[in-house]
Each structure stands twice: as C-alpha cells, then as structure tokens.
N, C-alpha and C positions, 0 to 999 in steps of 0.2 A: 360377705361383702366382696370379698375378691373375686369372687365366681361371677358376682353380678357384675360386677367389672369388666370382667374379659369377655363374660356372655351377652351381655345387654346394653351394655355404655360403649365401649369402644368401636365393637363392627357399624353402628348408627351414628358415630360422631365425625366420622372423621381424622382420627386421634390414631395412632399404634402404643403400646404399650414399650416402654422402653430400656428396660427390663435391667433397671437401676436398683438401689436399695427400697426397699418399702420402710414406709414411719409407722407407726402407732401408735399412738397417746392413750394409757388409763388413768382417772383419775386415779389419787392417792387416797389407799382405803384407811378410814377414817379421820381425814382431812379436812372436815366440816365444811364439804364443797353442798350446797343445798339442792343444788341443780350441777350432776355429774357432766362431764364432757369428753367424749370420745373423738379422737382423731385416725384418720386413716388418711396418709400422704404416696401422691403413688406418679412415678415420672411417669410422664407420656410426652409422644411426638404427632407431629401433623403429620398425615399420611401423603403429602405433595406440597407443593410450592403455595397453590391456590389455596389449600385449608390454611397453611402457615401462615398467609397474609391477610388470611379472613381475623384470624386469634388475635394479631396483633393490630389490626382495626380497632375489634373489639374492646382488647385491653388499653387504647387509646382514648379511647371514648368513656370508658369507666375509669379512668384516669381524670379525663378533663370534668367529668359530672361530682369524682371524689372532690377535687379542686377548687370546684365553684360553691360549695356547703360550707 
C-alpha cells in the first residue's frame, strides 16, 4: 500500500507526502468483526497554493452536500 502511495497516488495528485506519522488499523483477531476493516492513514500536503485551494473547494462542497442529507 505504501509503495502504491508514493508511486502511483501522489506524483498524479497533486498532493506531497508529508512525511508525519503513519496510522494503521487491524481488526482485532477474533473479535467477531463479520466484515474485517483495514485502515491506512497517511498526512499529505498540496503541492502549491492552486492544488491547496482546489482540496479545500472540494471539501466545502462535500461539506455542504453532507449537510443538506
């Protein structure tokens, strides 16, 4: 996953890797989870002013569409 991160997600996004802590979530084994869940948390930055005010459009907007449900 992190390979595909730094090779495939981030040079096409827009995004820099920011090279904070990583998360990782396992479920707990044998915790009678039916459907497991994996997490992978991982900081990144915008690569310029322009990507940064694109993200935060964005998250305005799935803001306002959260809001109105």
């Amino acid at each position: 996953m992190f390979r595909y991160l730094h090779l495939e997600v981030l040079p096409s996004s827009g995004l820099f890797y920011a090279e904070l802590p990583d998360i990782e979530v396992y479920p707990i084994e044998g915790g009678g989870m039916e459907t497991p869940i994996q997490e992978a948390w991982f900081a990144v930055r915008p690569s310029d002013e322009k990507t940064a005010k694109s993200i935060m459009n964005g998250l305005r907007s799935f803001d306002t569409l959260i809001q109105r449900k």
